[in-house]
Biotite code that builds the C-alpha atoms (Angstrom):
import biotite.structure as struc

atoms = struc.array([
    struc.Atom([16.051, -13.343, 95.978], chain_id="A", res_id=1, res_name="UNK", atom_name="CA", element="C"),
    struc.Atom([19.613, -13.858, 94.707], chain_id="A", res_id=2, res_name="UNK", atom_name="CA", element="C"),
    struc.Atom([20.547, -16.377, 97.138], chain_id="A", res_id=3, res_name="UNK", atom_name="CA", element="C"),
    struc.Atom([17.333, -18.808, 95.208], chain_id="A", res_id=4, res_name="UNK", atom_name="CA", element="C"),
    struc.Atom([18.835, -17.977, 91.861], chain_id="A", res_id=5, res_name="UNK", atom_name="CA", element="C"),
    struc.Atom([22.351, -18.978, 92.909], chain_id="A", res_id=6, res_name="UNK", atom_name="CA", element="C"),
    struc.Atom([20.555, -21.792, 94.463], chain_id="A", res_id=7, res_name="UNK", atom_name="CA", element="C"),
    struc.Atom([19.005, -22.876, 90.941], chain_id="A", res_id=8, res_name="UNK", atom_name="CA", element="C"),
    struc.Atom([23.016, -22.369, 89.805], chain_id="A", res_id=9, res_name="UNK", atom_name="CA", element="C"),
    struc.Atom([24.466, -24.655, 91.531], chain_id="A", res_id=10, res_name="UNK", atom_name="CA", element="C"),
    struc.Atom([21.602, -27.236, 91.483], chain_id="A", res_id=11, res_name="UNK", atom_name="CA", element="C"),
    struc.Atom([22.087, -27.399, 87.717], chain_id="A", res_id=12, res_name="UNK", atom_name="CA", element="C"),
    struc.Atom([26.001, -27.640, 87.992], chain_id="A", res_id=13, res_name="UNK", atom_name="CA", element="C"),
    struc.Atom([25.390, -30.841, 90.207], chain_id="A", res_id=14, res_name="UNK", atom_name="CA", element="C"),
    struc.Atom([22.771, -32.743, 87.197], chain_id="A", res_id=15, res_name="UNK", atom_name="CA", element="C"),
    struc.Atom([25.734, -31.531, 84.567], chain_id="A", res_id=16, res_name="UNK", atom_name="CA", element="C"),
    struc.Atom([28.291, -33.056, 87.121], chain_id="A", res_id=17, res_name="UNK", atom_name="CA", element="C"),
    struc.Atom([26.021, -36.137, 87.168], chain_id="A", res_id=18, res_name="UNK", atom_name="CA", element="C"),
    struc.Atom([26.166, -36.453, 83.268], chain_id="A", res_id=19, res_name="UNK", atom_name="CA", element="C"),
    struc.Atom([29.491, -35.815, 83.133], chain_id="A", res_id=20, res_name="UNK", atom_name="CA", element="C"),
    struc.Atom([30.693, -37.967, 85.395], chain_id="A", res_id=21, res_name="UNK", atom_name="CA", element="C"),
    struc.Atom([32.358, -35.963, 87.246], chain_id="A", res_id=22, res_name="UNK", atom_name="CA", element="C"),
    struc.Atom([34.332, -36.760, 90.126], chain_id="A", res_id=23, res_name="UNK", atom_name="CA", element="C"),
    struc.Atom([32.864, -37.102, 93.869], chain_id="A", res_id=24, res_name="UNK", atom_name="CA", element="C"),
    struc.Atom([34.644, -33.769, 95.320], chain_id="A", res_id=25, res_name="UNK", atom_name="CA", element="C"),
    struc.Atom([32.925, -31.145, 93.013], chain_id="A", res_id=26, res_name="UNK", atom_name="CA", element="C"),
    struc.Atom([29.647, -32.798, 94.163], chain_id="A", res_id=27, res_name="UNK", atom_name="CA", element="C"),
    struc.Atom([30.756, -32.190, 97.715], chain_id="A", res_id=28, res_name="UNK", atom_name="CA", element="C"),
    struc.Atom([31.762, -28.513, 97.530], chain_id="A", res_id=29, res_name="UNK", atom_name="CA", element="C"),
    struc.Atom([28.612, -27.797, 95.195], chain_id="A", res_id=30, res_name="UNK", atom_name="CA", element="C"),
    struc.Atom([26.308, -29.398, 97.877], chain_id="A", res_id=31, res_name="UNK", atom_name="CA", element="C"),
    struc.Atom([27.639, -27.652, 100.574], chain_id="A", res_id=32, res_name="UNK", atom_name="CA", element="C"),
    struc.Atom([27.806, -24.301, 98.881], chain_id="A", res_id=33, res_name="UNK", atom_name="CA", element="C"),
    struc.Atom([23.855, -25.508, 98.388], chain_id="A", res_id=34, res_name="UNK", atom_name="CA", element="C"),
    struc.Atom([23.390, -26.133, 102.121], chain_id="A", res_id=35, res_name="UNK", atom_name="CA", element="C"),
    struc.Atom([24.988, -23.106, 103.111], chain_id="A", res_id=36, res_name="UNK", atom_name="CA", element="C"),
    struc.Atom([22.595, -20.554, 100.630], chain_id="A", res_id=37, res_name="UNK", atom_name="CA", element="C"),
    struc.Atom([19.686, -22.655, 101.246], chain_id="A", res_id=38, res_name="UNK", atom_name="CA", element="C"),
    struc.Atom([20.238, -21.991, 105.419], chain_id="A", res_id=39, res_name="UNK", atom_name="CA", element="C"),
    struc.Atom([21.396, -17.996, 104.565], chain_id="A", res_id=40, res_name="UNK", atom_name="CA", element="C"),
    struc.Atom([17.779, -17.746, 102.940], chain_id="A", res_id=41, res_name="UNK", atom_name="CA", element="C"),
    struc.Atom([15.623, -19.736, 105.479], chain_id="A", res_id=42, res_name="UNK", atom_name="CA", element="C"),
    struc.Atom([17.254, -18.142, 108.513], chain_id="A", res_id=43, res_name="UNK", atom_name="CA", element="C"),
    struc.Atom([17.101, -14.273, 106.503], chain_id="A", res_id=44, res_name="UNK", atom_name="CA", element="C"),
    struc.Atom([12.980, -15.115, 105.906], chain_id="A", res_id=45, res_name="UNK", atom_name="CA", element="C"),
    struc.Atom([12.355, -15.679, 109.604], chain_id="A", res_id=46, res_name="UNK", atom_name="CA", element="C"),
    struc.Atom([13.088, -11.898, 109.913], chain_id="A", res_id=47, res_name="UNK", atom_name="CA", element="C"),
])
């Protein structure tokens, strides 16, 4: 369950990146950090 609210975290870091114009690396390392908790749940529900 904490792996969707981190989730939620960094989805909402990436639309305040978006406004802020932030540059193009945060977006990376928040997206993969994304990818990585959205795999750690998927594969951990298949259990």
């Amino acid at each position: 369950m904490w792996k969707q609210w981190i989730n939620a975290l960094l989805g909402l870091l990436v639309v305040i990146f978006a406004y802020t114009g932030a540059h193009v690396l945060r977006f990376v390392i928040v997206g993969v950090l994304v990818i990585i908790l959205a795999l750690w749940a998927a594969l951990e529900k298949k259990k």
